[in-house]
C-alpha positions in Angstrom: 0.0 0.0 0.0 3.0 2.4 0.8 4.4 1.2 -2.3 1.4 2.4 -4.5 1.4 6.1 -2.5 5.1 6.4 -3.0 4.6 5.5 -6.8 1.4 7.9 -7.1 3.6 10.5 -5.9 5.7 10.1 -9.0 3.1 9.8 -11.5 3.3 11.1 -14.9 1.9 14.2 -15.1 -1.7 13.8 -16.8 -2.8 14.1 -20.5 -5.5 16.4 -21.8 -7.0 12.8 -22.3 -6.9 11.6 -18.9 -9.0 14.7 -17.4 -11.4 14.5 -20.4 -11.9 11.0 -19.2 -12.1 11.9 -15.8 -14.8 14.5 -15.9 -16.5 11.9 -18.2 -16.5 9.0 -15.1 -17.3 11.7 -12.4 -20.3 13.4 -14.8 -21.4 9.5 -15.1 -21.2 9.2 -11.1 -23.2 11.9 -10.9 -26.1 11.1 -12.9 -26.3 8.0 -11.6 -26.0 8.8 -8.1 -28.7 11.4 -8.8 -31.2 8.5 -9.8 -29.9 6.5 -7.0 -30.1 8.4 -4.2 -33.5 9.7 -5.5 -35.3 6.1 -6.0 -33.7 4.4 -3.1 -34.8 7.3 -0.4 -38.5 7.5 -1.8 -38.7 3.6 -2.1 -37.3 3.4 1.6 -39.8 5.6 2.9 -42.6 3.5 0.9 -41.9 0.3 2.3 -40.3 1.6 5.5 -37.2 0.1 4.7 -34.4 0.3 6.9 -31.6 -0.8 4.5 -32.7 1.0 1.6 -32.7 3.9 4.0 -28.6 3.0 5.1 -28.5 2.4 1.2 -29.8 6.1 -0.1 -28.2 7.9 2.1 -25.2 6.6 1.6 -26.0 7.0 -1.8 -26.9 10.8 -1.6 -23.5 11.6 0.3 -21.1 9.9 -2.4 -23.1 12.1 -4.9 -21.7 15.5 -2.8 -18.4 13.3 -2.9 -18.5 13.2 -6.8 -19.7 16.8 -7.3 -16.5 17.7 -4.9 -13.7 15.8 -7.6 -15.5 16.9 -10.6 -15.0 20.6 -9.6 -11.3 20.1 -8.9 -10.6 18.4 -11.9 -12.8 21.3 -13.7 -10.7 23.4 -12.3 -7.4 21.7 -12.2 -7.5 23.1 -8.4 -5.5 21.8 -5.9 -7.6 23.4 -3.1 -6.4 20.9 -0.6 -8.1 22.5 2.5 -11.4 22.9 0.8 -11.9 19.1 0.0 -10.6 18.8 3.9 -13.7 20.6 4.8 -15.4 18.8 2.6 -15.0 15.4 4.0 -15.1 16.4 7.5 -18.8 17.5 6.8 -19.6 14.3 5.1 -17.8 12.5 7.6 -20.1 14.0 10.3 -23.2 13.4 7.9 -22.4 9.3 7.8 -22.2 9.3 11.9 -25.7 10.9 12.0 -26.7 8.6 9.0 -25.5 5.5 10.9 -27.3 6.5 14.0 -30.4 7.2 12.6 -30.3 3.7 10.5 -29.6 2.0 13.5 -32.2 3.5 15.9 -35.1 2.9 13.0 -33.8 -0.7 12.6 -34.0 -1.1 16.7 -37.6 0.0 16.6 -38.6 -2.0 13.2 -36.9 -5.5 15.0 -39.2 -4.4 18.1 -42.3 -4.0 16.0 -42.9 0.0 15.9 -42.8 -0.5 12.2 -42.8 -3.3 9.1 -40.8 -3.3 6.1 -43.0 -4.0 3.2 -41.7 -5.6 -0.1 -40.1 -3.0 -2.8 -40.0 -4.5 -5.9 -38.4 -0.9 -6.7 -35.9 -1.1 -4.9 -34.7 -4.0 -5.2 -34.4 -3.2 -9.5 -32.1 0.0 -8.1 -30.0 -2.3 -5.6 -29.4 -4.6 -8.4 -28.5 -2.0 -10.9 -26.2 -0.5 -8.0 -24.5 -3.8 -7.6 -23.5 -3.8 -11.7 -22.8 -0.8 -12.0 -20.8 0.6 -9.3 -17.8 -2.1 -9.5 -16.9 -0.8 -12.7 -17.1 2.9 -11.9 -14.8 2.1 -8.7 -12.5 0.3 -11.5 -12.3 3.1 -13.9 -11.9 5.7 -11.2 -9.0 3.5 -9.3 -7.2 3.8 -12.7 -7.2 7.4 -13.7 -6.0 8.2 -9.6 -3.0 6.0 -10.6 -2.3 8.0 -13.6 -2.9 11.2 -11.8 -2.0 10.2 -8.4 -4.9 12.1 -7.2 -5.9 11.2 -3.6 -9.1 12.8 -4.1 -10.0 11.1 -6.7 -8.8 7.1 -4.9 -11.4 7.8 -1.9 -14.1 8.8 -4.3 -13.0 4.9 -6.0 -13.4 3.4 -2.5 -16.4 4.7 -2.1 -17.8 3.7 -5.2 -16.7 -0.3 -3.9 -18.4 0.5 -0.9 -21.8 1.5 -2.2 -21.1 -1.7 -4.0 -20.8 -3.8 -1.5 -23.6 -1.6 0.8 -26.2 -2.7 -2.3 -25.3 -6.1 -2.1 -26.2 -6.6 1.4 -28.9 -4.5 1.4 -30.4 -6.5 -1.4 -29.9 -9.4 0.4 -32.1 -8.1 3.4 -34.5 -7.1 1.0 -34.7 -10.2 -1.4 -35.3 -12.5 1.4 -38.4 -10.7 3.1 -39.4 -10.8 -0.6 -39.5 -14.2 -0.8 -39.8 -16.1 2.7 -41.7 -13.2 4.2 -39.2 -12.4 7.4 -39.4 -9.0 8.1 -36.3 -9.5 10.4 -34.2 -9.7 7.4 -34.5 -6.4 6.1 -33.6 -4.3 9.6 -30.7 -7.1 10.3 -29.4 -5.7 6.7 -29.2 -2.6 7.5 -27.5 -3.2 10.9 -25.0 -5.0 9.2 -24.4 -1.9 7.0 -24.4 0.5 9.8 -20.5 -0.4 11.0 -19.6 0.1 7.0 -20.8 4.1 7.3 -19.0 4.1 10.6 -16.2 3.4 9.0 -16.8 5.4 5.8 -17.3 8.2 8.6 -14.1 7.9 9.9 -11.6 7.6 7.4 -13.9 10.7 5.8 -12.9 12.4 8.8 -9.2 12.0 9.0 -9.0 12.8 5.4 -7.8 8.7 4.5 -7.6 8.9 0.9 -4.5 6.7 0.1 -5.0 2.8 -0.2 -8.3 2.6 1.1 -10.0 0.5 -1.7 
């Protein structure tokens, strides 16, 4: 991992090419993220879904974390204590996220509330789960060529929501079929320690070998 952050540090510097093709990926993220967010939130609050909620919010932060690295790379700017501000906000943002997923998935495992089926979102998580692997990929090869930290956290969060849609969409498939409500709140406390962790190493600005 040192080896790769020692080598980005010597990168080449960037072709006319390689930003094209990076505002191309981030305006990609972007639009997608857009329908994302959007779909998963309103299909959460439909079938009171816990992990579509720890899904979409998720969701909904990594857009601001796309909008953020499109601007710099707009810009060529290389506004280092901006983007730190940046993260510590959307750091703070995942600990309330996680908080709030786990204190609705407590009250939905006592029986406050029941998760109905979302046929919905269950089409967005398995969209998520095809498309986001290959936008981490693409975005984990243009920060090698530019050795752009920015740009390597914005690739690890793209695994993540990868990952965060393929356990949510477990929760979610198995209420759908066997009925057990218990499956889509377990999902999303499963997910909860992953924005914990997001949180964190938003907060102490990790950007180098975390994906």
């Amino acid at each position: 991992m040192a080896q790769w952050c020692s080598m980005s540090s010597v990168a080449q510097s960037p072709t006319q090419d390689t930003f094209r093709r990076i505002r191309q990926i981030q305006t990609v993220t972007i639009a997608w993220m857009t329908v994302e967010a959007a779909v998963s939130l309103a299909a959460a609050w439909i079938a009171r879904s816990p992990a579509l909620l720890a899904f979409g919010g998720d969701s909904a932060l990594e857009l601001l974390s796309a909008i953020v690295v499109l601007w710099r790379f707009r810009a060529h700017a290389h506004q280092k204590q901006s983007e730190k501000h940046a993260a510590r906000i959307a750091g703070v943002l995942l600990f309330i996220l996680a908080a709030y997923v786990a204190v609705v998935s407590a009250l939905t495992l006592l029986g406050y509330s029941e998760p109905k089926t979302t046929y919905v979102g269950i089409a967005i998580l398995v969209a998520a789960t095809a498309i986001m692997p290959w936008l981490a990929k693409e975005k984990r090869k243009l920060s090698a060529l530019t050795g752009s930290a920015a740009l390597r956290a914005d690739a690890a969060e793209s695994a993540l929501c990868a990952y965060l849609a393929f356990v949510a969409l477990a929760g979610l498939g198995i209420n759908a079929i066997w009925h057990l409500r218990w499956a889509d709140p377990i999902a999303a406390l499963v997910i909860v320690p992953l924005i914990l962790w997001e949180g964190r190493e938003a907060m102490r600005g990790r950007a180098c070998g975390c994906c």
